[in-house]
C-alpha positions in Angstrom: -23.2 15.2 -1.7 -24.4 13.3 -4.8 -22.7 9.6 -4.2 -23.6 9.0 -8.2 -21.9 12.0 -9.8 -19.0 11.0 -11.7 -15.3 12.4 -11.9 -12.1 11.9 -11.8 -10.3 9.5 -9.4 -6.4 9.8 -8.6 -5.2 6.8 -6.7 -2.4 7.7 -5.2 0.8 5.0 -4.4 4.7 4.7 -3.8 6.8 5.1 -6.6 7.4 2.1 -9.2 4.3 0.9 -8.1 1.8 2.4 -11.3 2.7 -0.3 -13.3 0.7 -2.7 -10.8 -2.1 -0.2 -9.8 -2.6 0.0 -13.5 -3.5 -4.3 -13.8 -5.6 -3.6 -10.4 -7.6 -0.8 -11.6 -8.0 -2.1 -15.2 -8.9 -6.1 -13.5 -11.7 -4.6 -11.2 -13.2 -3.0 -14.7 -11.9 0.6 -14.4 -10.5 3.0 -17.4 -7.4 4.1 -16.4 -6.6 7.7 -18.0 -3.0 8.5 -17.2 -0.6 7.4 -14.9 1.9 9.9 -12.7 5.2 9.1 -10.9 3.6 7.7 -7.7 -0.6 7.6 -9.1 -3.2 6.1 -11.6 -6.4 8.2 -12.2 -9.1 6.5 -13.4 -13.0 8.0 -12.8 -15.9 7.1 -11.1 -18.4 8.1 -9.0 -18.3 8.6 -5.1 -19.8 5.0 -4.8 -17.0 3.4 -7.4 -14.8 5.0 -4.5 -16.0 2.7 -1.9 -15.6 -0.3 -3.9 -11.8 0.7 -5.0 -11.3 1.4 -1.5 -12.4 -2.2 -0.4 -10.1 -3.4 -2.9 -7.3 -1.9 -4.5 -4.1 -3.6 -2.8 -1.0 -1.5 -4.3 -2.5 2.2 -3.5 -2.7 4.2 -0.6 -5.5 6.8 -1.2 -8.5 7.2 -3.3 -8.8 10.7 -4.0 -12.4 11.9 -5.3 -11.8 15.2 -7.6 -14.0 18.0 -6.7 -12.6 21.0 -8.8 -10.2 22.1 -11.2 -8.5 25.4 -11.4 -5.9 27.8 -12.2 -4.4 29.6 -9.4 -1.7 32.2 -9.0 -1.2 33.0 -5.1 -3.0 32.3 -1.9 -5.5 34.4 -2.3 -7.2 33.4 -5.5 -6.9 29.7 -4.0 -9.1 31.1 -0.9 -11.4 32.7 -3.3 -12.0 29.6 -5.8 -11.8 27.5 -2.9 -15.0 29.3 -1.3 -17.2 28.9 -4.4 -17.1 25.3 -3.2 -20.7 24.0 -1.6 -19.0 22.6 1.5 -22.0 22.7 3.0 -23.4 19.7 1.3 -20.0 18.0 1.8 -18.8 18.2 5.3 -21.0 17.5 8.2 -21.5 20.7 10.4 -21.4 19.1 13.4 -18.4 16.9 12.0 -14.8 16.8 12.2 -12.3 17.7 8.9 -8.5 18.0 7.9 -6.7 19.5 5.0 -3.4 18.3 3.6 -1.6 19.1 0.3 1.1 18.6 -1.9 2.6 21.7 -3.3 5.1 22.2 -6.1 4.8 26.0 -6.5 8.1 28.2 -6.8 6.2 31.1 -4.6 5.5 28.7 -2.0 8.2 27.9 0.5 5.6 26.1 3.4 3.0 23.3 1.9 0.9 24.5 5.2 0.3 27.8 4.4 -2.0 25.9 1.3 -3.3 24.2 3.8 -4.8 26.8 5.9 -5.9 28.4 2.9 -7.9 25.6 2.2 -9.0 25.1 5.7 -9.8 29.4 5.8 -12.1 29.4 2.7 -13.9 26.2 4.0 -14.3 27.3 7.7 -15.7 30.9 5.9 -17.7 28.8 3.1 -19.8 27.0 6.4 -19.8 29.6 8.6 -21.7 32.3 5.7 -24.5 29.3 4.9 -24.9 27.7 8.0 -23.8 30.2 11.1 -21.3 28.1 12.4 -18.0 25.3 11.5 -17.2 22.2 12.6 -14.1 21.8 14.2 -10.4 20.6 12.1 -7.1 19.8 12.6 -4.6 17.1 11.4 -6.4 13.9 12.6 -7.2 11.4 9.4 -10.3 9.7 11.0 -13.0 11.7 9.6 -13.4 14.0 6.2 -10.1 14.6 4.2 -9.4 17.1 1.7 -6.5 16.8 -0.4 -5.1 19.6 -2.3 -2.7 19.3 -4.7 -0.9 22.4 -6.4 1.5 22.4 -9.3 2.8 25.9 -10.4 -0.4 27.3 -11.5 -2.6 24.1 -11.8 -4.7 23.6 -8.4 -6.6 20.5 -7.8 -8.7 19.9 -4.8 -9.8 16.4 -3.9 -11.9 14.0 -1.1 -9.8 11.8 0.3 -12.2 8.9 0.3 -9.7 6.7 2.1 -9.2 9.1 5.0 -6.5 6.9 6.7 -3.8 5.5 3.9 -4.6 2.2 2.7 -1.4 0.3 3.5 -2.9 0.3 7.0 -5.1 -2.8 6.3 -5.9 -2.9 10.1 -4.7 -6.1 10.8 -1.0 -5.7 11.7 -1.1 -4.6 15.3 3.0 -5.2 16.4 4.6 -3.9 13.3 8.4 -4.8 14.8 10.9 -2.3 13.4 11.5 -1.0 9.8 8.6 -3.1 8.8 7.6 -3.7 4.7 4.3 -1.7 4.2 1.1 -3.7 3.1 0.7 -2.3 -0.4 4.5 -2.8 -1.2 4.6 -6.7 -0.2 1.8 -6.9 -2.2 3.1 -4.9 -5.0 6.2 -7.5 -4.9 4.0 -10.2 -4.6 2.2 -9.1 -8.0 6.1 -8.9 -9.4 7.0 -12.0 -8.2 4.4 -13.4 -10.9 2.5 -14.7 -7.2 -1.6 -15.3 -8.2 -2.4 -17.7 -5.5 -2.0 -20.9 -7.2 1.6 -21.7 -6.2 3.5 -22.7 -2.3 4.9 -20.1 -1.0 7.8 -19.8 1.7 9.1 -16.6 3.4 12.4 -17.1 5.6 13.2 -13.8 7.2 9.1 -13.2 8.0 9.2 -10.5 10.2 6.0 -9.4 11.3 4.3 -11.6 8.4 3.2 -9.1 6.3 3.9 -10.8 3.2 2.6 -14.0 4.2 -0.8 -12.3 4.9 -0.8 -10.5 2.1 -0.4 -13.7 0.0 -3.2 -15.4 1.9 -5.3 -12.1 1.0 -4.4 -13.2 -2.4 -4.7 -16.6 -2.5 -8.3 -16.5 -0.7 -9.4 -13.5 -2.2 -9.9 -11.4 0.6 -10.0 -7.3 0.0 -7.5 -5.6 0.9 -10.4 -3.6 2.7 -11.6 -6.7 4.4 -10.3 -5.6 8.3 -10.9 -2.1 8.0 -13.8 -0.5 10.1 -13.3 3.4 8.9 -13.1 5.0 5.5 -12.9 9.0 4.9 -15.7 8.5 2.6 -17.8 7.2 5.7 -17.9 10.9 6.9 -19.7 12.6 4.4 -22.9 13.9 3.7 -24.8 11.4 1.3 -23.1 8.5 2.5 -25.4 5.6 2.3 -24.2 2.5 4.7 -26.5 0.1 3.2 -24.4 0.8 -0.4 -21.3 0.2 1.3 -22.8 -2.9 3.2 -23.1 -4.4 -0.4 -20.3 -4.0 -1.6 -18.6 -5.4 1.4 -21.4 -8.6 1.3 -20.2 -8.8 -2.5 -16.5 -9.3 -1.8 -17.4 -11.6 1.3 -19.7 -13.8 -1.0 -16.0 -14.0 -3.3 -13.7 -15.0 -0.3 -12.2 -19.0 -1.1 -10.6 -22.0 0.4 -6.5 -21.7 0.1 -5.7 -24.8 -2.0 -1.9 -24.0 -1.4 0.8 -24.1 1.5 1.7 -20.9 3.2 4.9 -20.9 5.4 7.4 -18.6 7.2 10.3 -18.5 9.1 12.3 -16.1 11.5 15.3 -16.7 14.0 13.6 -13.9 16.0 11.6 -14.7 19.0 9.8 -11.2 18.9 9.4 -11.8 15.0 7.7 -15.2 15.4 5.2 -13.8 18.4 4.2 -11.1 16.1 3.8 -12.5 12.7 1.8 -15.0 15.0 0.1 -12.4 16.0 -1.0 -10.4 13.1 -1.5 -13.8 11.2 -4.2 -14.5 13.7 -5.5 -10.8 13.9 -6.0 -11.2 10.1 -8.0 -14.7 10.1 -5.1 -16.8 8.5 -3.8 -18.7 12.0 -5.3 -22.1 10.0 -3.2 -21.5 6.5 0.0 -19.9 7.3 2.5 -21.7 9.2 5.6 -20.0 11.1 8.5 -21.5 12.5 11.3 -20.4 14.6 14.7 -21.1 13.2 17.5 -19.9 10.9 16.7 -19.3 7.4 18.8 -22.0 6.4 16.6 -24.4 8.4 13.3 -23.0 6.9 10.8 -25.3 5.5 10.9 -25.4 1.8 7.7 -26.5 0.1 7.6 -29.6 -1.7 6.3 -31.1 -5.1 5.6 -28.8 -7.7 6.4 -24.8 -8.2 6.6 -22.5 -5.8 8.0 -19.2 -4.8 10.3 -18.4 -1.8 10.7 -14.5 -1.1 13.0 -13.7 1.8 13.5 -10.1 2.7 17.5 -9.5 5.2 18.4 -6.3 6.5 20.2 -3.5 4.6 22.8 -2.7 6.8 22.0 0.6 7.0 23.5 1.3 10.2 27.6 1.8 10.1 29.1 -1.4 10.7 26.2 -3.6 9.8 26.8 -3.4 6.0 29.9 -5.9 7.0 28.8 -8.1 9.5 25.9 -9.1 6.9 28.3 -10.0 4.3 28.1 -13.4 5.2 24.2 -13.6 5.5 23.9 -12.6 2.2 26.6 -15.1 0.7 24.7 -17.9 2.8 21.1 -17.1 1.1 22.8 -17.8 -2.2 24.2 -20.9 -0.9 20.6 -21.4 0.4 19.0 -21.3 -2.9 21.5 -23.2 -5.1 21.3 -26.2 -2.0 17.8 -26.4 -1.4 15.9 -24.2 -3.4 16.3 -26.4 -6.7 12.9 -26.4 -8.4 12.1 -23.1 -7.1 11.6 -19.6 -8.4 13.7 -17.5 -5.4 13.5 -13.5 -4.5 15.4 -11.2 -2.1 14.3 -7.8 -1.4 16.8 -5.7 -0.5 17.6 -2.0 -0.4 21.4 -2.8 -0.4 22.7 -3.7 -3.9 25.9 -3.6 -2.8 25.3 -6.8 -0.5 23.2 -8.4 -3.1 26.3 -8.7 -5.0 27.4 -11.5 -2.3 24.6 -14.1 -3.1 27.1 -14.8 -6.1 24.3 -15.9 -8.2 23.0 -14.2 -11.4 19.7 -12.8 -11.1 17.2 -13.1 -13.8 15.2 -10.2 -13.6 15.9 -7.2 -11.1 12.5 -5.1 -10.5 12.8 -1.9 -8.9 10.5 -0.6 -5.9 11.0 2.1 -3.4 11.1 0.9 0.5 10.3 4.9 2.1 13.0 7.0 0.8 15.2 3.2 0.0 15.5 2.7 -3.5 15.5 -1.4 -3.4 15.3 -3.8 -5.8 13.2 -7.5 -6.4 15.7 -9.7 -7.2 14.8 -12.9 -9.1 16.6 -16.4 -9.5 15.6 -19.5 -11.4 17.2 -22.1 -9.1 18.5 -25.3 -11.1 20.1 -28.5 -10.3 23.5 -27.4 -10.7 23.2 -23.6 -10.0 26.4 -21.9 -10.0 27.6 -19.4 -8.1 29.2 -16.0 -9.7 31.8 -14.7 -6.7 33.7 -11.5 -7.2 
């Protein structure tokens, strides 16, 4: 596989998120060509794809085009497929996977693309080198990516192999926890660039914390992850990667701002403590254990405070947090003056309870949540807006 050839690269990423891919791609000195719903392409070669996969913060999979074509059925996707040197892609005594996203009419199961795929590769290695390596749905080593649209076929490396947002560093997760690439995505909203205090009641597992301190020091996104998809290819040239990961090491810098958390959780505290020293940050962020209205608020200059309650999704919970909600808007207008404050919520209902007027609403997508990024300029006087 020629590392150097250059092509097409679809970053993939949750929807609403383009917008910031788009500042990432364009601020690490990529074109970007067009954006999709949930992706940016830009293009590169194989060895661009390392480096995007060391840094990009807000996408989940670097995706490597191989070939373009136009394909009616199954069958002329197993045919095209085959004309494919696989051979100087996958190693024969490796290990790959196929998956796919299908938007094809004649089409009712997105596997039956997949084992297309898989067929003509199997057949492809078998016919030029007498045997196959073995497959199946583990992420670890080579990934092919198909996508199919009606008749348009695409067929990609996965360079990242495991998703992105899987930095490596959160080990307890807790439940329903805010995926890496969208705290950082809302970090990158929030107008956070690592010059300003930041406080986080509600922590969790510390996820946004870290990823701020990611920010703040400059630390890839890449930085705690010991396996890439492009790792398992042939051509692959450690001593290029080892570079690039020297490069963004020789770029990492002291944390000239104050990083600090809060949950009333016992199980939240030990694991934000826990992924905060998994990550390298147990000397910059601090986490305390108390109510959110207790929470250390950061003093002397600007700074940002992001807290991120439940959504009540659950019958019956919608109402008992009724109250928690009016109490962060309470929260805000008491001690918050000064301050630029967040919530993140998927319940727009409840965020109707702060009874303040947000200044900006931005929209992100929590899984299959629809949430928003609400934003309030706390003044001396702040007043409240109850229904």
């Amino acid at each position: 596989m020629n590392f150097k050839e250059k092509s097409e690269i679809l970053i993939t990423c949750p929807k609403e998120i383009p917008q910031y891919l788009e500042k990432e791609i364009k601020a690490l000195g990529f074109p970007v060509l067009y954006t999709r719903k949930a992706a940016v392409a830009t293009e590169g070669t194989l060895e661009d794809c390392m480096f995007l996969n060391m840094h990009i913060r807000t996408g989940h999979r670097v995706l490597y085009l191989l070939e373009k074509m136009r394909v009616q059925n199954g069958d002329v996707l197993y045919k095209n497929a085959k004309k494919i040197k696989w051979e100087e892609i996958i190693p024969i005594d490796g290990y790959f996977s196929v998956s796919s996203a299908v938007l094809n009419t004649t089409i009712k199961d997105t596997r039956f693309a997949s084992y297309k795929l898989k067929d003509a590769i199997v057949d492809r290695l078998r016919d030029t080198k007498g045997k196959r390596p073995d497959s199946g749905p583990d992420e670890e080593k080579t990934v092919i990516f198909l996508y199919w649209k009606e008749n348009d076929c695409s067929i990609y490396i996965d360079t990242s192999g495991i998703p992105l947002t899987r930095r490596g560093y959160r080990k307890n997760p807790l439940k329903a926890p805010m995926q890496e690439t969208l705290a950082a995505a809302a970090l990158m909203a929030a107008g956070f660039d690592g010059t300003v205090n930041l406080a986080n009641p509600m922590c969790g597992s510390g996820t946004i914390l870290i990823e701020a301190a990611m920010m703040a020091t400059n630390t890839p996104s890449g930085a705690f992850r010991t396996n890439f998809g492009f790792m398992h290819l042939i051509g692959y040239d450690h001593k290029v990667f080892d570079k690039i990961c020297n490069e963004a090491a020789s770029k990492i810098k002291k944390c000239e701002i104050k990083l600090s958390g809060s949950d009333i959780s016992r199980d939240a505290v030990l694991a934000s403590n826990m992924n905060i020293g998994n990550a390298g940050f147990s000397n910059l962020i601090h986490i305390q254990r108390c109510d959110f209205r207790e929470s250390h608020i950061p003093k002397g200059g600007k700074f940002l405070l992001i807290v991120n309650p439940e959504y009540g999704m659950r019958m019956g919970d919608e109402k008992n947090l009724e109250g928690t909600y009016r109490d962060i808007g309470d929260f805000f207008k008491n001690k918050c003056q000064g301050g630029k404050c967040f919530i993140f919520t998927g319940n727009l209902g409840l965020a109707k309870k702060v009874g303040l007027k947000a200044d900006k609403r931005h929209v992100f997508w929590n899984s299959n949540i629809e949430c928003r990024l609400l934003e309030y300029e706390v003044y001396e006087g702040s007043k409240r807006f109850d229904d």
